[in-house]
C-alpha positions in Angstrom: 159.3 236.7 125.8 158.1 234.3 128.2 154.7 234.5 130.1 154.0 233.8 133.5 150.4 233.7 135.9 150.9 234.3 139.6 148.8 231.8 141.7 145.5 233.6 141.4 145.4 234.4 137.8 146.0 230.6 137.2 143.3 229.4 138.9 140.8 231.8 137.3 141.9 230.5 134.3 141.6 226.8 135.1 138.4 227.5 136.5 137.0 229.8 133.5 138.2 226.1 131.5 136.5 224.2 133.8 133.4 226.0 133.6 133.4 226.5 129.9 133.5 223.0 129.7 131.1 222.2 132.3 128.4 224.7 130.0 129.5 222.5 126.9 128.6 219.3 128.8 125.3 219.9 129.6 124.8 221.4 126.1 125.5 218.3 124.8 123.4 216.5 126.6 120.5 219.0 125.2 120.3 221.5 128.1 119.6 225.1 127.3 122.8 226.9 128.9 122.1 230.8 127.7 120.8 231.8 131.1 123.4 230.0 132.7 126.0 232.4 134.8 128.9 233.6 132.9 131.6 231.0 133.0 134.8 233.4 133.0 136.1 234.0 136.5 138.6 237.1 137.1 141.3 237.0 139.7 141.2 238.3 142.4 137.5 238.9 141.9 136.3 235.9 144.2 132.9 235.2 142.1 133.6 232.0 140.6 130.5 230.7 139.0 131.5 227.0 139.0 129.1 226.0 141.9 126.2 227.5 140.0 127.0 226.2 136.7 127.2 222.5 137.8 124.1 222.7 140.0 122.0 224.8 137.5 122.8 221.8 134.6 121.9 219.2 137.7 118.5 220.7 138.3 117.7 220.6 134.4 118.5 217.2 134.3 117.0 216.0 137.3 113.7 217.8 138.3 113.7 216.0 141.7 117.1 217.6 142.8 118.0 218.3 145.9 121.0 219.5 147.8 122.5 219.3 151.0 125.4 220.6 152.7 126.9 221.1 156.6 123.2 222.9 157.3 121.8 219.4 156.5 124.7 217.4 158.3 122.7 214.8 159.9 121.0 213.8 156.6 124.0 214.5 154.4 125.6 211.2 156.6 123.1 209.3 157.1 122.4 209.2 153.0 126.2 209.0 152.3 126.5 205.8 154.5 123.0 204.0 153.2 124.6 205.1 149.9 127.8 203.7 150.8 129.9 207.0 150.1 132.4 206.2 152.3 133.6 209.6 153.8 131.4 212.8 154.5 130.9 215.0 151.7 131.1 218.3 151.7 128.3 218.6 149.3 125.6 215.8 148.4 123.4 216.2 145.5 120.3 213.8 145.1 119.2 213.5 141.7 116.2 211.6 140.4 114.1 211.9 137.6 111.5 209.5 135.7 113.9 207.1 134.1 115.7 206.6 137.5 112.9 205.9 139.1 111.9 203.2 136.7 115.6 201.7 137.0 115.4 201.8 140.4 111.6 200.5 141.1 112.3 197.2 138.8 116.0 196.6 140.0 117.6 196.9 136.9 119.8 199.8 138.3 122.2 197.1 139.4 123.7 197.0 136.0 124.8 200.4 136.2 127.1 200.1 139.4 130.0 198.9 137.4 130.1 202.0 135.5 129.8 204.1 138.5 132.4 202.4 140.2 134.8 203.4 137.6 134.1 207.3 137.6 136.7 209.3 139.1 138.4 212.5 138.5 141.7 213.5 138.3 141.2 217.3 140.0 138.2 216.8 141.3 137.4 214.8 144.4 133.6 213.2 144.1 131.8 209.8 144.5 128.8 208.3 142.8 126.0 205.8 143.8 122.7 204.9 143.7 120.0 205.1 146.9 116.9 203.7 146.9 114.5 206.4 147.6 116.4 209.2 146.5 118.1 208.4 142.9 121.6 209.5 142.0 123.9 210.5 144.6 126.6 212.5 143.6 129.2 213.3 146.7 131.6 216.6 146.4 134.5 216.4 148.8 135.8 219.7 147.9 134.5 223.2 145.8 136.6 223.1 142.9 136.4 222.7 139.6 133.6 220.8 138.4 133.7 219.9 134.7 134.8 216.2 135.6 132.0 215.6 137.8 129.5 217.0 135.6 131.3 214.4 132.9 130.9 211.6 135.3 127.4 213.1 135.7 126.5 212.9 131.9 128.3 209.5 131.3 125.5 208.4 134.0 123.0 210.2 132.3 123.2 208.4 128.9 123.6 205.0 130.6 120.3 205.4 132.3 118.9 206.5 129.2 120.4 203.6 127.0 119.0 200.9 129.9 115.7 202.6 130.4 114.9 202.4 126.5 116.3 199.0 126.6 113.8 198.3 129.5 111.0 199.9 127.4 111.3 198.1 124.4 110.9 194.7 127.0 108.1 196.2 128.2 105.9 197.1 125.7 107.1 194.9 123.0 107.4 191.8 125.6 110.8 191.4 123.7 114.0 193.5 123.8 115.8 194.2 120.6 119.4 193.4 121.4 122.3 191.8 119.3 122.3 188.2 119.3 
């Protein structure tokens, strides 16, 4: 007996998947998901929680989030371009917090744009970069499924936390305690 999903029922499913592991993401990164929206989207039922999953992780992550869309157009562009996001997003998130602040305000941010430059995703269409006043910039060219974004999002995430520790340790020790 062979089973088969018509168009709709296939995408509810890749999109329950991609939320599941969009919730197990920002668990691991110590978020508390349990009043997050349910992550299991039924066809036909048009109430896909993916949107509210990723941005409700963003905002725990980043207290200084912001969001903008086509109601902000003007200043969705003109922080894509001085972020050098090459096309217009549909959706531009602005995330900052303490440590990418820090990064930022000494310059040591620069070390992180090789990373970012090779985060991409496969199903999802998004950009990553770094603006001086407002943080992380995270571009969404398309809603969709999210869970590689939100990866791209927590790779980030730990690398800013590895270099702002790294820049703490010079900081108050006057010394940094790497491998010779």
């Amino acid at each position: 007996m062979r089973m088969l999903l018509d168009a709709e029922e296939k995408y509810a499913y890749d999109e329950s998947i991609s939320n599941f592991l969009t919730l197990k993401i920002w668990h691991d990164l110590g978020v508390n998901v349990k009043e997050f929206p349910d992550y299991i989207v039924y066809p036909g039922g048009y109430d896909g929680s993916s949107l509210e999953i990723l941005e409700a992780g963003l905002k725990a992550l980043y207290p200084t989030f912001r969001q903008l869309d086509y109601e902000d157009e003007h200043k969705l562009e003109t922080i894509a371009k001085e972020s050098n996001i090459s096309s217009t997003p549909e959706r531009l998130y602005l995330l900052n917090n303490d440590k990418v602040q820090k990064l930022l305000d000494t310059g040591e941010i620069d070390k992180l744009k090789k990373p970012l430059s090779k985060l991409y995703g496969d199903l999802t269409e998004f950009d990553m970069s770094f603006h001086k006043e407002y943080g992380l910039v995270l571009a969404i060219y398309f809603t969709s499924v999210f869970f590689e974004a939100a990866e791209a999002v927590a790779r980030i995430t730990r690398l800013v936390e590895d270099l702002y520790i790294q820049i703490e340790g010079v900081t108050d020790n006057g010394l940094c305690y790497q491998a010779i």
